[in-house]
N, C-alpha and C positions, 0 to 999 in steps of 0.2 A: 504494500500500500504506500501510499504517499504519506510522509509522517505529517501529524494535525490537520488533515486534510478530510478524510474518511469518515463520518462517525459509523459504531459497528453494526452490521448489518443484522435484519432479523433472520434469525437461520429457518434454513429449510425444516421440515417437517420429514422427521423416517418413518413414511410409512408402508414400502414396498421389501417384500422377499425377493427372494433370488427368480421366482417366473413369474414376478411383474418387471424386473428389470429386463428379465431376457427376453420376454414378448417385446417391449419396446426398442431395444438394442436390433433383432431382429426384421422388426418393420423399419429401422435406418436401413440394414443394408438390403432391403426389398429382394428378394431372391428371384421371383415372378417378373419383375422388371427388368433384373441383371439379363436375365436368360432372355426374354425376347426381343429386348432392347439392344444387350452388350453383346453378347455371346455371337449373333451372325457377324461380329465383324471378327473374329476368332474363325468362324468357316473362311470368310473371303482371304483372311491372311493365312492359314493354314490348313485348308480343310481337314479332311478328317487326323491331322497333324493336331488341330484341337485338345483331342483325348491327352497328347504328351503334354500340351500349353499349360492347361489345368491340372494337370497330375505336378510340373513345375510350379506351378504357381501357388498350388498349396503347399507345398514344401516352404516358398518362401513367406506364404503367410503364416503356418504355424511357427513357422520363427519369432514374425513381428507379432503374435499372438501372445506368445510367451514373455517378448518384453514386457509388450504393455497390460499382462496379467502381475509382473511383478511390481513395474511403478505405480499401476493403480491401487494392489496393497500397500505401498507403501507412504502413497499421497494421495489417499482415495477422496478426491477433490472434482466438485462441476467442473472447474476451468483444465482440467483432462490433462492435456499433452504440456501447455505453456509450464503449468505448477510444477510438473517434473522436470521439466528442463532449467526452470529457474532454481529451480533447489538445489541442483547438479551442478550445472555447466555454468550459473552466475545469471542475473537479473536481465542483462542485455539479448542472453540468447533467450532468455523467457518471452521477453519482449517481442524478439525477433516471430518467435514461434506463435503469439497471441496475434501478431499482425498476418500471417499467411492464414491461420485459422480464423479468423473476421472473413476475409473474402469465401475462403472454402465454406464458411457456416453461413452467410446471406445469404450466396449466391445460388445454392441446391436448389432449396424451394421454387425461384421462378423457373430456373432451369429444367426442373420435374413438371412444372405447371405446366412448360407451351408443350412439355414432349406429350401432355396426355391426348391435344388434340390430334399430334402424328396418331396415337394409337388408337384412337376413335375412331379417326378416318375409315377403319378398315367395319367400320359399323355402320358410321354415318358421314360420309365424304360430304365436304366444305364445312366443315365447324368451323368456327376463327377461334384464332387458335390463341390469342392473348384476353380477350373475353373470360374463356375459360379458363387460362391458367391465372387470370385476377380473381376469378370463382375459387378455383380451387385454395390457392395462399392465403386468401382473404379467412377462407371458413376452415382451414388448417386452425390459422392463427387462435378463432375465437374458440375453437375446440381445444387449442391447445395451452388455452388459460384456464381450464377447468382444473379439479383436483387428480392429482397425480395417478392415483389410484384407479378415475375416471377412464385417464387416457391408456390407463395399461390394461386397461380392460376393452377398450376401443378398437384401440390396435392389436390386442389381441385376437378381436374375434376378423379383424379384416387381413389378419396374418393367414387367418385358418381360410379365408376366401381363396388367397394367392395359393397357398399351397394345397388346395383342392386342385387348381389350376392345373401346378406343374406334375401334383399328382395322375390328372389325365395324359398329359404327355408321354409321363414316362410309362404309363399302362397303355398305352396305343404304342409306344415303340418296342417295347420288348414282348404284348401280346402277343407279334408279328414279326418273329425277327426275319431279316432279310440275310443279315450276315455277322458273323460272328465278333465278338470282343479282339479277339485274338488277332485278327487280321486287319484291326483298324489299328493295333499297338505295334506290329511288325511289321505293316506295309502303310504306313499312311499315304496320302497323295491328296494331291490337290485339284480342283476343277482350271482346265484351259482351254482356249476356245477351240483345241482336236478333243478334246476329251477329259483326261488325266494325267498328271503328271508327279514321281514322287514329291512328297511335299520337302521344301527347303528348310534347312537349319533356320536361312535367317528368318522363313515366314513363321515356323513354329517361335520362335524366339520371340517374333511381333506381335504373336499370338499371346504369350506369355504376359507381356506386359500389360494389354489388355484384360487378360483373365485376373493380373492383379488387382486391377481395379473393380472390376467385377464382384469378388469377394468382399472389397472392402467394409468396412462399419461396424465389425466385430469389438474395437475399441470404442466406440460410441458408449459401451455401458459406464466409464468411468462420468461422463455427465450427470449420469445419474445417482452419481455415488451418494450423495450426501444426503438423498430419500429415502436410502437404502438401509433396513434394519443390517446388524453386522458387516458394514462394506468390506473392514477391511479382510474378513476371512475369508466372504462370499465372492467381492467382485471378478478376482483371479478366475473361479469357479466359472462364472455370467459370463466374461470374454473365454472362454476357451471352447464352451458350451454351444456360446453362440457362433464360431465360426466350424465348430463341427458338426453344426445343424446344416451353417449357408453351404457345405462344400456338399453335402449330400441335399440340399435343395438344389443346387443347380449343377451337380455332377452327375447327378442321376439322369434328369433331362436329356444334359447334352450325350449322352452318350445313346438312351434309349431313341434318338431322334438317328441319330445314324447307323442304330440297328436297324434298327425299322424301317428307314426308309426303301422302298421301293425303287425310286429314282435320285440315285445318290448326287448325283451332279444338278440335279433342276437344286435339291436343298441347300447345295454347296454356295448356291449363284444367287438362291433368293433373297431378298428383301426380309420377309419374314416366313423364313422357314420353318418354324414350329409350328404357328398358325395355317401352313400350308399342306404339314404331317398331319395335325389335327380334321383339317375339313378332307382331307384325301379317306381318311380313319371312319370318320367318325361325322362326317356330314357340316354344310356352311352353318347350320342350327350350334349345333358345337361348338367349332371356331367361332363364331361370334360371342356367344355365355364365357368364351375362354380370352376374350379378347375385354371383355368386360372385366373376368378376375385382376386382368395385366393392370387396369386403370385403377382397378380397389387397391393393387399394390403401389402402384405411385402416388395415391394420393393419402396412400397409409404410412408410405416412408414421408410426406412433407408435413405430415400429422405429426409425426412421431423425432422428425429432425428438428421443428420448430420448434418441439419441449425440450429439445437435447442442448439447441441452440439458446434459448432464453434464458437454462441454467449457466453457459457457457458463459452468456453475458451479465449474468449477476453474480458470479465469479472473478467478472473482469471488474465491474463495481466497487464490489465488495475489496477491492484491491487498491480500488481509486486509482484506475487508470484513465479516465475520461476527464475527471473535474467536474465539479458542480455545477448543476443542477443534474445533471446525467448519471454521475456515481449514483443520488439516489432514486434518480427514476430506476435506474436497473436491478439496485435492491430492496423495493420497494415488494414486500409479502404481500398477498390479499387474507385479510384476516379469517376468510372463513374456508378460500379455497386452499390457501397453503403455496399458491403457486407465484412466481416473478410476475406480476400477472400485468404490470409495464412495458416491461421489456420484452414479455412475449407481446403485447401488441406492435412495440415498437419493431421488431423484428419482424413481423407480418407486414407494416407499413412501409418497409426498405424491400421487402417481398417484392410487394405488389406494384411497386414504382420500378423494378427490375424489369418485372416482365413487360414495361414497354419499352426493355432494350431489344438487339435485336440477337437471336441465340448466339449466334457465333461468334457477338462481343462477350457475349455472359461466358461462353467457352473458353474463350482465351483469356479475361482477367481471372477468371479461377485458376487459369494455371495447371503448373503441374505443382499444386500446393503440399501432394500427400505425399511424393518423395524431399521434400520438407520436413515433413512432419515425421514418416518413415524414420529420414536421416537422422533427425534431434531425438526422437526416445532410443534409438538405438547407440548413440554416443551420449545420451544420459543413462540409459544404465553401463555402461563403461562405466562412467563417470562416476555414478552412487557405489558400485561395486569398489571403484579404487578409490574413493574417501571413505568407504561404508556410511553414505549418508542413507544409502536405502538399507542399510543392516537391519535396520527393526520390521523391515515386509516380512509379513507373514507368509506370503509366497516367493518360493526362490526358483527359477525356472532351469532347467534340468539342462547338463551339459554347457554352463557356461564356457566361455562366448562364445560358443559355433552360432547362436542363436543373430548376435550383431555383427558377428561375420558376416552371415549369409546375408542377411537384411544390407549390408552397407554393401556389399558385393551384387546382389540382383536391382539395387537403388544406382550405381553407377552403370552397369548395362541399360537401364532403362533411361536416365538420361543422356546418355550417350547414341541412342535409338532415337528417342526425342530430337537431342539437337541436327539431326539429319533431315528430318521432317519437318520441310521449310515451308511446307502450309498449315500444321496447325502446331507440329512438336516445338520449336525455336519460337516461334512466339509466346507461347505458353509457358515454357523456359525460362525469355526474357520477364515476362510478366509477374513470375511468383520469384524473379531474382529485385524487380522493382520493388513488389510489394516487402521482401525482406529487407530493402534501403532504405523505403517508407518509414517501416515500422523503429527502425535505427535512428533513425533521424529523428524522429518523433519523441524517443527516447532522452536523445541524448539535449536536443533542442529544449523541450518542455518539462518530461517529467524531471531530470537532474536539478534543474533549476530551481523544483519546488520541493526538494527534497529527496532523500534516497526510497527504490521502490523497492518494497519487497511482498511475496504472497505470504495468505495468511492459511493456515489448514484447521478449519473447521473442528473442534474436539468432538469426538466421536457419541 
């Protein structure tokens, strides 16, 4: 916090277990979405090379899984990644890290909003598509001022929508197999315009970094730390739970889609391929009911990121990183719901003003913020290990440091992939290298001046 600056914040209320947090943690990283959204760009870069992308990619996520199951026991804190970094690595790399995650936590929501009309279209061609995505952020937001408990029960039941969803997929592709496991992991290949062709290192590789993304949100449960009865035993528990739900929510999918298909190459090429296994299966009556779950899950992930995000920013309050009048609109409790219930509007209103940008600005300022974020917990827990500030975590994650090897080792292939990709990877590069200078700046300019910043951890 800023010293004399701050007065102390009303604390959160604990009132969720381990499967209210992980229902909500879960609808961050939308599994339903990932897969019919993320995942065809995984066939176009590697087709059936996919099955290795993802089989890599959890590798490298269980890595980042394990870090930030141990910093979250150890500073089981809303403001997530920034607390640990600053605990660690020093005030400025906190900083640094609370400034890439402001852009990464506003910007989701309108980003998820215009994408619902892409996936309506396949229901109801010409929606407008910023209409809706001000519909949807808007009534995110005022759902997501309710009582904690409310919304993990919300998103719980619209979690079980989506995964009825990619439940039908993977029952329509393995009902039917066309061709074995076996032969998609020993011969992968790719669609080309003669037919097929093995698939390449580098596409699978391209594939990979994708699939990371995909996974992503399994760390999201540390936002919720502070509602959480016991966080610091359980949270470890919540992310490790939660991403060994996402990888079999959308491994399964991806794999029973290209057993099953029929016509491997039309899936390879299309647009939405799942959708197109599905009505080939199972009739357009189907794929449409299924194309509707895809929408329950995007608008259950901007439900459930805008609870994650308001705590973020009443973390960042509560630290007196803004200044007055702002520190205490963001910690500002509602006496009866329990929630930031300010700041979650304010975060709805920065929403909803987004989505009249236009996507592929909202794409590139978000950046490539989470090999950011990736990179800082993985050299904070170095860091707590070699001061022992994280010594008193209750979780210690197994086989240290292969865990921030790997993690810093597949975070420099991927931006190294990125900066080659000079329409959207280098820009997006540039963009969360600006926002890290931003946030420096900002630091060294304003807060220094008004005092030394430090984070505060909540008593349990």
């Amino acid at each position: 916090m800023i010293e004399g600056e701050t007065p102390a914040a009303t604390p959160l209320v604990r009132r969720l277990g381990l499967w209210g947090v992980l229902f909500l943690t879960l609808s961050v990283t939308t599994p339903a979405s990932s897969v019919f959204v993320i995942v065809p760009g995984m066939f176009a870069e590697a087709g059936t090379g996919a099955v290795w992308a993802m089989a890599i990619a959890a590798v490298v996520c269980v890595a980042t899984a394990f870090i930030y199951a141990e910093l979250s026991s150890a500073w089981p804190v809303a403001g997530g990644e920034y607390v640990a970094v600053a605990h660690t690595l020093g005030p400025a790399a906190g900083f640094a890290m609370l400034g890439v995650n402001v852009f990464n936590n506003l910007l989701f929501p309108p980003v998820a909003g215009l994408g619902v009309a892409a996936v309506l279209s396949a229901v109801a061609p010409g929606l407008p598509a910023v209409p809706i995505a001000v519909a949807v952020v808007a009534g995110s937001a005022l759902i997501a001022v309710l009582d904690i408990r409310v919304n993990a029960w919300v998103t719980g039941a619209f979690l079980f929508t989506e995964v009825v969803a990619l439940a039908v997929v993977a029952w329509l592709g393995f009902a039917e197999p066309v061709r074995g496991a076996a032969e998609l992991l020993l011969a992968p290949v790719e669609a080309t315009a003669q037919g097929f062709a093995p698939a390449s290192a580098a596409g699978i590789g391209l594939a990979t970094t994708i699939a990371v993304f995909a996974l992503n949100g399994y760390g999201a449960a540390v936002y919720f730390a502070e509602e959480m009865l016991d966080a610091p035993r359980l949270i470890a528990r919540t992310v490790l739970a939660a991403l060994a739900l996402t990888l079999l929510l959308e491994g399964l999918p991806l794999l029973a889609a290209l057993v099953g298909t029929p016509d491997l190459r039309a899936l390879l090429t299309a647009e939405d391929p799942f959708g197109m296994l599905v009505a080939l299966r199972a009739g357009d009556a189907v794929a449409g009911w299924v194309a509707v779950g895809v929408v329950v899950a995007i608008v259950n992930s901007v439900i459930a990121w805008t609870v994650a995000c308001a705590r973020f920013f009443y973390s960042s309050g509560r630290d007196g990183c803004w200044g007055r009048p702002v520190d205490r609109w963001l910690t500002a409790v509602h006496p009866r719901l329990g929630s930031p219930w300010i700041g979650t509007l304010m975060v709805g209103a920065v929403g909803v003003a987004c989505c009249l940008l236009p996507l592929r600005l909202l794409l590139v300022l978000s950046g490539t913020g989470l090999l950011v974020i990736y990179a800082g917990i993985a050299l904070a827990a170095v860091a707590g290990r070699g001061s022992e500030r994280s010594a008193h975590a209750p979780y210690r994650m197994p086989l240290y440091p292969l865990a921030p090897a790997v993690t810093l080792a597949a975070l420099a292939y991927v931006a190294w992939v990125g900066w080659w990709d000079l329409e959207e990877g280098r820009p997006a590069l540039i963009a969360t290298g600006a926002q890290v200078m931003l946030a420096l700046g900002y630091y060294r300019l304003v807060l220094r001046r008004r005092g030394e910043w430090t984070v505060r951890a909540p008593s349990e």
